[in-house]
C-alpha positions in Angstrom: -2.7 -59.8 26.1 -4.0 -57.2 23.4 -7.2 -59.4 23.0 -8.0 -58.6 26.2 -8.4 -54.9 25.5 -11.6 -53.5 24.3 -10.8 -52.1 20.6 -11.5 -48.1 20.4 -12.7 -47.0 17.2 -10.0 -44.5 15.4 -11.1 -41.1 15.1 -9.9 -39.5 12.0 -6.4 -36.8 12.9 -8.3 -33.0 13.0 -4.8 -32.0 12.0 -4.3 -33.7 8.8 -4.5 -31.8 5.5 -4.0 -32.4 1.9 -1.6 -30.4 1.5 -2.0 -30.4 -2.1 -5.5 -28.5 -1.8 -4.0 -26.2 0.5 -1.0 -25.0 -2.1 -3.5 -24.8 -4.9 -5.8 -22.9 -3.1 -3.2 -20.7 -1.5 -1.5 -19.9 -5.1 -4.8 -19.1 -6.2 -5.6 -16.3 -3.5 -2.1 -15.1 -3.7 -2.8 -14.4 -7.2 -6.0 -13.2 -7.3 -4.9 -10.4 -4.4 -2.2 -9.6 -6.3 -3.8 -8.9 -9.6 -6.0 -7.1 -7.8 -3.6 -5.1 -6.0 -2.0 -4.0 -9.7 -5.6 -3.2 -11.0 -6.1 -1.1 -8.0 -2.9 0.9 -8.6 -3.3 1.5 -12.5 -7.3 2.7 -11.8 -5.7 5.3 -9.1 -3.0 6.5 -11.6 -6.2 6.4 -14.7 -8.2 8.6 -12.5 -5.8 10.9 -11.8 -4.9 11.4 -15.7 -8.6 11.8 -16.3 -8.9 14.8 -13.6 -5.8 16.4 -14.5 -7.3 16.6 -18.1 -10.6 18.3 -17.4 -10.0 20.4 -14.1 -8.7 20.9 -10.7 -11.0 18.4 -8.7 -10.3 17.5 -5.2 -9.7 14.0 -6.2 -6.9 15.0 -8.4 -5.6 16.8 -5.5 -5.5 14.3 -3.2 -3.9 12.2 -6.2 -1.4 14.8 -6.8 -0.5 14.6 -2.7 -0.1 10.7 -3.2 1.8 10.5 -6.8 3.9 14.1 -7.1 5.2 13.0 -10.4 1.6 13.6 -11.8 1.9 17.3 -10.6 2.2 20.0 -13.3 6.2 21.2 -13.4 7.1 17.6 -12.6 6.5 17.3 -9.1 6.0 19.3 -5.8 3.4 20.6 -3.5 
């Protein structure tokens, strides 16, 4: 009965992955943003040393809002 039938070319699945691609790829983003993340926190808390050392800047101030521990007298507005 089937040789009847008109055979239909198979398209490929749109929803199959290698999923082996994907997890590399995705561990390597989630790393990258993560390191990035750390490096983006230790520049904020460099900058702040660096304008607590020379003078009363408004970016120090704004750093001193955001990290109270880096306030003169340990902390406090």
């Amino acid at each position: 009965f089937s040789a009847f039938l008109p055979t239909v070319p198979q398209e490929p699945d749109p929803f199959h992955y290698d999923y082996d691609t994907v997890q590399t790829v995705g561990m390597t983003l989630a790393t990258i943003l993560f390191l990035l993340g750390i490096l983006i926190i230790i520049s904020k808390k460099v900058k702040c040393r660096k304008a607590d050392s020379r003078s009363e800047s408004p970016t120090c101030k704004s750093c001193k809002s955001e990290l109270p521990s880096s306030a003169p007298g340990g902390g406090g507005v």
